[in-house]
N, C-alpha and C positions, 0 to 999 in steps of 0.2 A: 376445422378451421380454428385461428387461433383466438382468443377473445382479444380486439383490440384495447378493451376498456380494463378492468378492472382484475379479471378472473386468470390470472397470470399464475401458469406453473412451468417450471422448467423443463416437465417430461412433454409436456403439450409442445414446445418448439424443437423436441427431437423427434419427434412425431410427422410433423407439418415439414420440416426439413429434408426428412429420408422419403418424405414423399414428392417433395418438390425437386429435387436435386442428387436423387441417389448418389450419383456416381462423384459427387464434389468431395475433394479430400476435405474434412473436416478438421482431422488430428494427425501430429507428426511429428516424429522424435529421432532420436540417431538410433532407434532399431526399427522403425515401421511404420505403416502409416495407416489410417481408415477414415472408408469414406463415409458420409452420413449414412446410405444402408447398412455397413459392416459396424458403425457405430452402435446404431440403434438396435442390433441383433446383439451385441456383447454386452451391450447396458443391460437388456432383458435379462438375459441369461443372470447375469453380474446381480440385479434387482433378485431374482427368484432364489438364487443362491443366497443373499442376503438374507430374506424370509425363511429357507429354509433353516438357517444358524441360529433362530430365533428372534432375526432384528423386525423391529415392528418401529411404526411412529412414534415419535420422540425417543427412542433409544437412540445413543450414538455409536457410531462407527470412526476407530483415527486410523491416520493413514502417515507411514513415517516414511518418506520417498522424497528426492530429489522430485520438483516438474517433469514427467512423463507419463506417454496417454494412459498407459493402465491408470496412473491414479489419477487420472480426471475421469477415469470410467466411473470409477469407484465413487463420486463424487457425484454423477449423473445417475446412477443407480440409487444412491442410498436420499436421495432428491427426488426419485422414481417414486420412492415406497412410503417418504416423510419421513426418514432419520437424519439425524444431525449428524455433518461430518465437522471431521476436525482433521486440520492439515498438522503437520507436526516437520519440523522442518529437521533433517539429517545433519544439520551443525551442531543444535542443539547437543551439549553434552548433558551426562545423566543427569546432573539436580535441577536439570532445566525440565528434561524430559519428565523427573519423577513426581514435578510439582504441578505440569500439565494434565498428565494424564490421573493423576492423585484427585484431580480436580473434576476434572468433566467426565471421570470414571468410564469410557467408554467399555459397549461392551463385547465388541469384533474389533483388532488391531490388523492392518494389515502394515508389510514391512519389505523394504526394499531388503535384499542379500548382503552383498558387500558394496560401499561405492565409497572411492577413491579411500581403499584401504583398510577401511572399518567395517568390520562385519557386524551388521544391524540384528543379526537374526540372536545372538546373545543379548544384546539389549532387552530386548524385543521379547523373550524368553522372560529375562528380570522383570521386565515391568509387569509382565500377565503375571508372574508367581506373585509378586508385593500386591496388587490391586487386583486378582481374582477377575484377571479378563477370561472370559471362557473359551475362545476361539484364537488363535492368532497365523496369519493367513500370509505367504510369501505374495505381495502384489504384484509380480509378475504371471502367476498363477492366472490370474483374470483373464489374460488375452490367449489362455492356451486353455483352448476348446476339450484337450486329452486330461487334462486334470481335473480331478471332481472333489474338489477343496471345501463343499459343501453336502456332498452326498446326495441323496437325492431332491433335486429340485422344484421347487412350491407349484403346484397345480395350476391349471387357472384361471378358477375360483380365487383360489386363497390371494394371485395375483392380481387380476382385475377388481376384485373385495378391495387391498389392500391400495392402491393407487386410486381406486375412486374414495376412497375417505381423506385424499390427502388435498386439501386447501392453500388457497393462495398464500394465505396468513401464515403456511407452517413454517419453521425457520428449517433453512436448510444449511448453511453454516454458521460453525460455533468459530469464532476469529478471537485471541485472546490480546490484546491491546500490549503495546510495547514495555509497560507498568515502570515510566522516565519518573513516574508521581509515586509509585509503591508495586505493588505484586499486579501481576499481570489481571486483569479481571475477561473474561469470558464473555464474545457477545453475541446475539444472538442478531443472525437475518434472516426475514421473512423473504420466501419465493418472490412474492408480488413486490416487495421492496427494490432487491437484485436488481427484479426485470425490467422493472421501469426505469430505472436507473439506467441500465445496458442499452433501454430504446431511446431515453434522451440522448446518449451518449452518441447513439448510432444516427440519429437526427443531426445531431451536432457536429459529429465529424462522417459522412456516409463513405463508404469505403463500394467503389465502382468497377466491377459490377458487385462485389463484395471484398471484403475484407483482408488479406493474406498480411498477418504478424508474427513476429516472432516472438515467445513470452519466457526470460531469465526468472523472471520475480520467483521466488519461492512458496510454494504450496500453502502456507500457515498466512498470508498474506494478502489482504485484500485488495492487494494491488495487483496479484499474480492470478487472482482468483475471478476476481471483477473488473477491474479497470485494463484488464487484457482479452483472458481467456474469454469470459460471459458478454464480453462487448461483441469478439469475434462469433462467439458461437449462436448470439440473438440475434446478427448480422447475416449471420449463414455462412460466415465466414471459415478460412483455413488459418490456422495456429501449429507453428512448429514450435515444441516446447524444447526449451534449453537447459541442461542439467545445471549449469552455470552461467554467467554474462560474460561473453568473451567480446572485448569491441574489436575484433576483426573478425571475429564472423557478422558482424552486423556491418562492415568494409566492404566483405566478401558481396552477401548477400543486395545489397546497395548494387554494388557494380554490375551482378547478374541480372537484375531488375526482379529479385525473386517474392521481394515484399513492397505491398503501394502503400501501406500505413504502417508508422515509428510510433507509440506510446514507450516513454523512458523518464527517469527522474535524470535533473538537469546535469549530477555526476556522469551519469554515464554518457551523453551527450560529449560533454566534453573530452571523457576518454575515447569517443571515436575519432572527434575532428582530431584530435593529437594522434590518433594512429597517423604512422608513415606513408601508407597507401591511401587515407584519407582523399578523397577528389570531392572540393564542397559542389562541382558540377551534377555529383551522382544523385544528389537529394534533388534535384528540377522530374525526376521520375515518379517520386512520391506523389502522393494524392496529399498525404496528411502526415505532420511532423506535430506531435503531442506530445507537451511535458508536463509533470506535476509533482508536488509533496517538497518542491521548494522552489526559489526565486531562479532562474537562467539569468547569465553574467551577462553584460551588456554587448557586449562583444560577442559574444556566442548569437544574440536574439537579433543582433544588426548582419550574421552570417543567415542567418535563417531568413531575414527578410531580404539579404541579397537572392535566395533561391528561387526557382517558381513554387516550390509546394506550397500550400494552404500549411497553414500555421496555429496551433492551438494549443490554449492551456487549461488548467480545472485546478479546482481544489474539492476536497473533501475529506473525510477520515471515516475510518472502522463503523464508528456508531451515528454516520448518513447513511449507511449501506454502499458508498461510492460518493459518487461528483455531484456538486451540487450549485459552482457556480463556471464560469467557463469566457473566455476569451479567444478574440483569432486574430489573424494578420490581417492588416488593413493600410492605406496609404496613411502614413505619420503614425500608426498606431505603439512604436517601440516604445513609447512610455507607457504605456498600459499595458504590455506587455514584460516590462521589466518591474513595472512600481503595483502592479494590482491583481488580486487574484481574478478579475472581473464582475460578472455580475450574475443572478441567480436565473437559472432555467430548470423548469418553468419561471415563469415571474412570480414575486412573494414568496419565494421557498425560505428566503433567509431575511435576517436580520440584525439589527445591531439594538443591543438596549442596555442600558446603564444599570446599574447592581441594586436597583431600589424598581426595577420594569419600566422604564419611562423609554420608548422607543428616540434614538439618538439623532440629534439633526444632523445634518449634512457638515463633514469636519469632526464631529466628534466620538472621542474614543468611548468605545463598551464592548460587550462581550457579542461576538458573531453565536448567532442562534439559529435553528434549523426547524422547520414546521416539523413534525412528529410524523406526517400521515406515511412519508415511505420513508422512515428514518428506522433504527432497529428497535426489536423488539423487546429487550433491556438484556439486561445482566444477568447469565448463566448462574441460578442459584444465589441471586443476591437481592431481595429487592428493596431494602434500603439505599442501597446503589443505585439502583433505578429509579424509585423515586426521587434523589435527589439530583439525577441526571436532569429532569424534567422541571422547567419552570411552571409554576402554577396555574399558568393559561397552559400548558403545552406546548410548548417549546424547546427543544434538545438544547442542550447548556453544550457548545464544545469547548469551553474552556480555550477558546482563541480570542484574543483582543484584536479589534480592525475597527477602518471606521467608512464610511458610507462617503465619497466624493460626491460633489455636485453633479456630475458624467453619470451617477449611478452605476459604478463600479467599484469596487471594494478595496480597500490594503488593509493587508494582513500586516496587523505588527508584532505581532509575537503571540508566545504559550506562554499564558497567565502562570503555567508549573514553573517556566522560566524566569518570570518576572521576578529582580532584587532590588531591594531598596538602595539605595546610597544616599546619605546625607536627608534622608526623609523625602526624596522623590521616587519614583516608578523609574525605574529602568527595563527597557524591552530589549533584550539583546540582539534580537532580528532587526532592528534599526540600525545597530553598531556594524551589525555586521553587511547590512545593506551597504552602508556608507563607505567602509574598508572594499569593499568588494567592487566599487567603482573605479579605484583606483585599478589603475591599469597595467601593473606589475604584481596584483594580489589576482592568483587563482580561487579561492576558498576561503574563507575563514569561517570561527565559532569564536564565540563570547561567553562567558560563565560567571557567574556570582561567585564572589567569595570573601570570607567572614573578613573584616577589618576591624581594630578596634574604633578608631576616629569614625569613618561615616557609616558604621553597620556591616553595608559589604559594599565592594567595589568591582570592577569588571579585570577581568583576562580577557586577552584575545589569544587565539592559537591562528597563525598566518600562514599560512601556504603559497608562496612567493614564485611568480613566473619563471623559467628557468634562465639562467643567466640575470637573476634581480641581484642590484646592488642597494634595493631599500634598506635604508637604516629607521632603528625606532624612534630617531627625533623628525626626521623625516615627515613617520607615519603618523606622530605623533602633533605635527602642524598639518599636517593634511585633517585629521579630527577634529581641530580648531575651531577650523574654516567649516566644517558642516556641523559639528556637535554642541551642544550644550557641555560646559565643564565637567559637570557629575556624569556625563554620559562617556566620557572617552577612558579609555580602557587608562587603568592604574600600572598594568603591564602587557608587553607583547612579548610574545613567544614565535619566532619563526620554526618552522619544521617540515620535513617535506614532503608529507602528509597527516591526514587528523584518521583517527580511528572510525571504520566507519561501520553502522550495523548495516543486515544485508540486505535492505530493501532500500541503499547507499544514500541514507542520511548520516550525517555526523552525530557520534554518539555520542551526546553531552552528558548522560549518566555516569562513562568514565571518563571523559573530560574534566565534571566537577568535582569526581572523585577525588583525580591526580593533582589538580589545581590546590583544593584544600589542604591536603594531605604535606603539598611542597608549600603553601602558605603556615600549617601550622610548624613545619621543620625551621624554615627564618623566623618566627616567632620565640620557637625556642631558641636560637642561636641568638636570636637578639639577644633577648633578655638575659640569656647565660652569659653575655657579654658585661653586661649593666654592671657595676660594682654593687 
């Protein structure tokens, strides 16, 4: 059985599962599919071939693969045994790849072949010769019984030895943070972390009789990893993995009634209802319509509460281990669902405290903080990092500014890494763009610092315009007026008809503020070349 309290391992719920439910499809991709017995038989195998290559606890094992089941095997196997996996994401070009793996030095690579063009296994080859991977391992190999990519496999002794030494507390993935602030850094999560996480989750939205999703996200992401796949799989749930996000398969799949629960970040939401075949009638099937990682347009969350499905949202990031605070549809509730990230579950997981610890009244701004106890277990080889992650009572610093409502539910107002000054005030650019986003001819936007001589720096906005908009920027620029303070409204607008986005489709303000600065310091120079 499984420990309901504390004693949380990930192989314990593949265990309890293939025994409860053999024959439920567990995993599924556009080659195959398995069900919790067929699962739980290839994970072994997959675990013992691990042990046999030499991997042991705390060694890591990467895996460079598009979403598909082999590499969730891979991932349940090396969770089996207490190694650290690391996803490594197939976009990634080499000095992304050479600085990941450079880092967390794994020391079994497993690698997709060719997909969409790119043949990985030369990569893949490069990396093990630069960093002295000893094994590197085709992960299609996994699900085919006839290749023996490990030789002979761990006895077991050496297997059941090996998984009974492994602890709630171990981390079972290494996740390396988006580094919007500097160099990516390495995070570590604890099993028991994950899981609890995954059983609020599944408290919070239950999926009847379980689960059936679809999961885009990408493997290096713990949105792909946790806030999908490990929600479904502590659920007992079915996960069809997607090599990529296509919003008509998620049209398709709608109109067949193939999936009862949506987990999606609020872009892609939106690329579905703009699909042509789009019917908002298909979503009254759902059980559970889930978004997260940023704010849903107004309009989108007034379609959602025209629906019947249950309605929900979360936040969290990389180093909670997952969600940690959460909201749902309710009669009147669209303002709390467009203005707040909600509120924390359990109760007291979170908080707000000012830069000196004085816990924030109600209305005022500070830094959102997270209790420790299932938050991660610091930074992969860095513990300066770590400690300075951690406020001195213990408390996870996430470097998000929000502030606590009288309702006891939360707004997020922005990443402190975002925060620019102008004119000697705080500017949050998740306000700004709050604000343009209501506007009802604006799809999207982003906002960016950038250096000014006069107030320090000032704001860009990059606007993303409904189609057929005849918005102009003085317009947009009285529409700001009317909700913004002076210093807060963008110095310029930029229309465009779309923003560049990274693939877990937030907008990428890394090269936003790049290109921002870069055409800031070019009129700079032209002024001044002007000047006699």
């Amino acid at each position: 059985m499984i420990d309901t309290q504390e004693n949380l391992r990930i192989g314990d719920y593949l265990d309890q599962h293939a025994l409860d439910f053999p024959d439920r499809i567990a995993l599924r991709d556009a080659y195959g599919t398995l069900t919790y017995a067929e699962l739980h038989a290839v994970v072994e195998r997959c675990a013992r071939a691990m042990l046999a290559c030499g991997l042991s606890a705390g060694k890591r094992v990467a895996v460079l693969s598009p979403p598909q089941v082999d590499a969730f095997v891979t991932f349940l196997a090396a969770a089996r045994i207490g190694a650290l996996w690391l996803g490594l994401n197939p976009r990634y070009q080499m000095p992304e790849l050479q600085y990941l793996v450079g880092d967390a030095r794994p020391d079994l690579l497993f690698t997709a072949s060719v997909f969409e063009g790119r043949d990985y296994r030369v990569d893949a080859a490069s990396l093990a010769a630069e960093f002295g991977i000893g094994r590197v391992v085709n992960v299609h190999a996994v699900l085919d019984a006839e290749q023996d990519w490990a030789g002979d496999l761990a006895d077991d002794q050496t297997y059941n030895t090996a998984i009974g030494m492994v602890g709630s507390e171990a981390p079972a993935l290494l996740v390396y943070t988006s580094g919007s602030s500097g160099r990516p850094k390495g995070v570590l999560l604890p099993q028991r972390s994950l899981l609890t996480r995954s059983r609020t989750q599944n408290k919070q939205f239950p999926g009847v009789p379980f689960p059936r999703i679809m999961n885009p996200l990408p493997i290096n992401h713990i949105g792909g990893m946790h806030f999908l796949s490990l929600y479904a799989f502590v659920g007992g749930g079915t996960t069809t993995l997607m090599e990529r996000f296509r919003s008509e398969d998620f049209v398709k799949a709608l109109h067949n009634r193939e999936i009862n629960v949506i987990f999606l970040l609020p872009t892609m939401f939106q690329m579905i209802a703009n699909e042509p075949d789009f019917d908002p009638t298909s979503l009254d099937d759902l059980q559970w319509l889930v978004y997260s990682g940023a704010a849903m347009p107004r309009e989108l969350v007034d379609l959602l509460f025209r629906a019947r499905c249950n309605v929900g949202l979360t936040y969290g990031m990389t180093e909670t281990c997952g969600s940690v605070t959460y909201a749902k549809k309710a009669p009147g509730a669209q303002e709390v669902m467009t203005k707040t990230i909600g509120r924390p579950e359990p109760e007291g997981e979170v908080r707000v405290c000012t830069d000196d610890g004085q816990i924030c009244q109600p209305g005022e701004t500070g830094e959102l903080q997270v209790r420790a106890t299932y938050s991660m277990g610091g930074y992969f080889n860095r513990p300066e990092a770590t400690l300075d992650a951690y406020t001195q009572d213990g408390w996870l610093r996430t470097g998000d500014t929000a502030r606590v409502r009288e309702d006891g539910n939360f707004e997020f107002v922005g990443r402190r890494s975002e925060l620019f000054k102008s004119g000697g005030y705080n500017v949050y650019p998740r306000e700004i763009e709050l604000a343009l986003e209501e506007h009802p001819e604006i799809e999207m936007s982003a906002v960016v610092g950038v250096p000014d001589a006069l107030f320090d720096e000032v704001g860009w906005a990059y606007v993303v315009p409904t189609a057929g908009s005849k918005l102009d920027v003085g317009e947009l620029r009285e529409w700001c007026k009317k909700r913004l303070a002076n210093y807060k409204i963008p110095k310029r607008f930029i229309f465009t008809e779309r923003l560049p986005m990274l693939p877990v489709g937030k907008a990428d303000k890394v090269k936003l503020r790049t290109e921002a600065r870069a055409e800031a310091e070019k009129i700079t120079v032209q002024l001044s070349g002007s000047t006699p």
